[in-house]
C-alpha positions as CSV (number, residue, x, y, z in Angstrom):
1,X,-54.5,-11.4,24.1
2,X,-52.8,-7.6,24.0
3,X,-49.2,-7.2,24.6
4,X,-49.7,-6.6,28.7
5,X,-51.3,-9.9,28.6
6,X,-48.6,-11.8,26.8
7,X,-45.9,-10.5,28.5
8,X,-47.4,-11.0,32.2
9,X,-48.1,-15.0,30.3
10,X,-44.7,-14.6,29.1
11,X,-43.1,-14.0,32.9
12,X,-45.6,-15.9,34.4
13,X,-44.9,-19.8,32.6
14,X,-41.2,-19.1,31.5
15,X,-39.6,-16.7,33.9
16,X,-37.5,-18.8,36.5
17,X,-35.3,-17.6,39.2
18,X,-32.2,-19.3,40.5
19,X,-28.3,-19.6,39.1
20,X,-28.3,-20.3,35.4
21,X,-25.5,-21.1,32.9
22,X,-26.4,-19.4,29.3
23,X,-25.7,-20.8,26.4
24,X,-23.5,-18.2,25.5
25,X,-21.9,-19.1,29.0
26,X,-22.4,-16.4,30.5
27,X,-24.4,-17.1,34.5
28,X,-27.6,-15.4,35.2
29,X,-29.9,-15.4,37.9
30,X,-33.0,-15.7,35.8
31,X,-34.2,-18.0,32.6
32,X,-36.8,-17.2,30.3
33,X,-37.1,-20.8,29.7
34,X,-38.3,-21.1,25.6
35,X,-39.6,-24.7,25.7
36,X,-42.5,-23.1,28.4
37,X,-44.1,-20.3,26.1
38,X,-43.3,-22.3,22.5
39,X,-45.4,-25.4,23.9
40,X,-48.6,-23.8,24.9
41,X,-50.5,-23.0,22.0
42,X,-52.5,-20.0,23.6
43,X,-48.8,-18.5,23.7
44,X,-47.4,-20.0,20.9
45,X,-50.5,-19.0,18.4
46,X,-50.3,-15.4,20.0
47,X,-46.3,-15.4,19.4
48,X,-46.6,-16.6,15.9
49,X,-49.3,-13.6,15.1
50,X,-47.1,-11.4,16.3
51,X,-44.0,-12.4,15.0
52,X,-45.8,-12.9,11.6
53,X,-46.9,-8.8,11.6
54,X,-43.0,-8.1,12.5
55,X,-42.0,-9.7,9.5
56,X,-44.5,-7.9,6.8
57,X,-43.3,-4.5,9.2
58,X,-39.8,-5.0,9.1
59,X,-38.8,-7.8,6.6
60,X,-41.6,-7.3,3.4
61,X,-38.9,-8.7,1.4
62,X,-38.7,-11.8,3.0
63,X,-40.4,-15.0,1.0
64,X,-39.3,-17.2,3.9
65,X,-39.2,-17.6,8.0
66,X,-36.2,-19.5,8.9
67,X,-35.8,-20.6,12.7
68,X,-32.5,-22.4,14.2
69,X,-33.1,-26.0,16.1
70,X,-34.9,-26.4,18.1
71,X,-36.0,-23.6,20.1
72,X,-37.2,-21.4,17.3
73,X,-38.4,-24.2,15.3
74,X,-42.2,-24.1,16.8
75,X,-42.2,-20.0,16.4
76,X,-41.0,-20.1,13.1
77,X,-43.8,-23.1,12.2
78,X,-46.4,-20.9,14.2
79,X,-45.0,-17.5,12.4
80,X,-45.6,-19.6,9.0
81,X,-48.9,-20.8,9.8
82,X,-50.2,-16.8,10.4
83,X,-47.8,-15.1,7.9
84,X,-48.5,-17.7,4.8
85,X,-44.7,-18.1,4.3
86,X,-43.1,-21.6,4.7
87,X,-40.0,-22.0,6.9
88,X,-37.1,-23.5,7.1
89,X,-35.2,-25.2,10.0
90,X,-31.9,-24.5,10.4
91,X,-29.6,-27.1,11.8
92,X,-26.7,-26.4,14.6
93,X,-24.9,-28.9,12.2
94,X,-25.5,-30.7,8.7
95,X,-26.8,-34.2,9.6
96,X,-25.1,-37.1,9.2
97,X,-27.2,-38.9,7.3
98,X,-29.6,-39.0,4.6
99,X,-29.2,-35.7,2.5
100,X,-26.6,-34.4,5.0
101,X,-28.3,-30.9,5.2
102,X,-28.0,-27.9,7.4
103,X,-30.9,-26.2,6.2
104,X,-34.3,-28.0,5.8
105,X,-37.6,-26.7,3.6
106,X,-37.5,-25.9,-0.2
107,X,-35.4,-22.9,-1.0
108,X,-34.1,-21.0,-4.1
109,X,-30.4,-19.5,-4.0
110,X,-30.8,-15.9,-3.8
111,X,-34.3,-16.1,-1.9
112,X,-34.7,-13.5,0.9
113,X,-35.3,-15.0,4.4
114,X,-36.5,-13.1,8.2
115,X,-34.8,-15.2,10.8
116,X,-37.1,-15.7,13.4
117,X,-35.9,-16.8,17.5
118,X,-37.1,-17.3,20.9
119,X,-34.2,-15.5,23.4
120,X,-31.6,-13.9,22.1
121,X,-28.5,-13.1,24.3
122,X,-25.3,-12.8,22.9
123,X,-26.4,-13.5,19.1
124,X,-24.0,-16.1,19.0
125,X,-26.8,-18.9,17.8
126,X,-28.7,-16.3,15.4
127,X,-25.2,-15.5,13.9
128,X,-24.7,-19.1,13.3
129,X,-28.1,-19.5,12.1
130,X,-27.1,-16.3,9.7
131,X,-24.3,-17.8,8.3
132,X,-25.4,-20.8,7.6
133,X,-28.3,-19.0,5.5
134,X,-26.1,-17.2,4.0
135,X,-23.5,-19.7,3.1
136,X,-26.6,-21.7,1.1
137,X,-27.4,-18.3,-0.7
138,X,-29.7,-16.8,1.1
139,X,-30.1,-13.3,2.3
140,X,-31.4,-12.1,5.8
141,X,-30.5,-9.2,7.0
142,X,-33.5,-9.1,9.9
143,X,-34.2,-11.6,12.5
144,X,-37.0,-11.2,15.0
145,X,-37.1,-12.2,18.2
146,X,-39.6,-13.0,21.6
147,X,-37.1,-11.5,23.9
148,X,-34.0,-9.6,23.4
149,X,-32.3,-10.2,26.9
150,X,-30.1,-6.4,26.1
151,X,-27.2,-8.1,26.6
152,X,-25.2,-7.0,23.2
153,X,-26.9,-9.8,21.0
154,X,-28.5,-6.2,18.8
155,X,-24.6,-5.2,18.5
156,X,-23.9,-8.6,18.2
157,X,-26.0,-9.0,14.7
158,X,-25.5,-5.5,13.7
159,X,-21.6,-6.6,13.0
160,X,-23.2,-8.9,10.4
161,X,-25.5,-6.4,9.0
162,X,-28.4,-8.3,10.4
163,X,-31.1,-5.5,12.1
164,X,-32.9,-7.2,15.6
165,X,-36.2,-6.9,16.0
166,X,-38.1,-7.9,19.3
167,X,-41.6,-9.0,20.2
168,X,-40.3,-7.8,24.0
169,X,-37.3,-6.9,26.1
170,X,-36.7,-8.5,29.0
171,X,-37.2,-5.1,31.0
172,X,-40.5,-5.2,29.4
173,X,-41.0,-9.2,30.7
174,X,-39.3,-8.6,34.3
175,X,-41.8,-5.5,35.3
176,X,-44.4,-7.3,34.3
177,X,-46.6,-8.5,37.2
């Protein structure tokens, strides 16, 4: 599948029209709904090759994917399986229970990690994703993501010195027909 193909896929199983509350609260009269590219392993498999070659490109330094819960959990798994890194999953909140973690997967203080995502608009969960990375002793200073809505979440990360990467834009998914 080239790019033209995955992003007409893209528009075609996640793009929904209609009046939509973002999580960063902001309304919006489409959704690029995650759960309907991450769940289709034609998609998901392509997504993960990709997102695996942006992280050799842009984050060499990087011995680990991390992905927040649970919309980037499947694209970091996927980005894993192509790149040969392992993951981890990084939780909106330490659990409860059991080892009361934030972060889950085998990591070393210090260790360099590419934060991986589905739809970024604001930053505001890949920010929180950042700082809890960093707040264990990580560093990441890249995240990647499917589509970058252009809706300041670059800027957004930038003021944490974290670069954005994306597979698309959502010009790039909107045009596509």
């Amino acid at each position: 599948m080239d790019d033209q193909e995955l992003r007409r896929a893209l528009r075609e199983h996640a793009y929904l029209e209609g009046d939509f509350v973002l999580r960063s609260g902001r309304r919006s009269r489409y959704y690029l709904d995650k759960y309907r590219f991450e769940t289709r392993p034609d998609l998901l498999r392509a997504l993960g090759e990709r997102l695996a070659a942006q992280v050799r490109e842009h984050a060499s330094e990087a011995l680990r994917i991390a992905g927040p819960e649970l919309g980037a959990v499947a694209l970091a798994a996927a980005a894993s399986l192509a790149s040969g890194l392992p993951f981890l999953n990084v939780r909106k909140d330490a659990k409860d229970y059991g080892t009361a973690n934030r972060l889950e997967g085998a990591f070393e203080p210090g260790d360099h990690v590419c934060l991986v995502e589905d739809v970024v608009t604001s930053g505001g969960a890949a920010v929180s994703a950042v700082q809890a990375l960093r707040e264990a002793g990580l560093t990441c200073s890249t995240a990647i993501c499917v589509v970058d809505r252009e809706e300041g979440g670059a800027d957004e990360l930038a003021r944490h010195a974290v670069r954005l990467r994306s597979l698309f834009t959502a010009s790039d998914v909107l045009s596509s027909t």
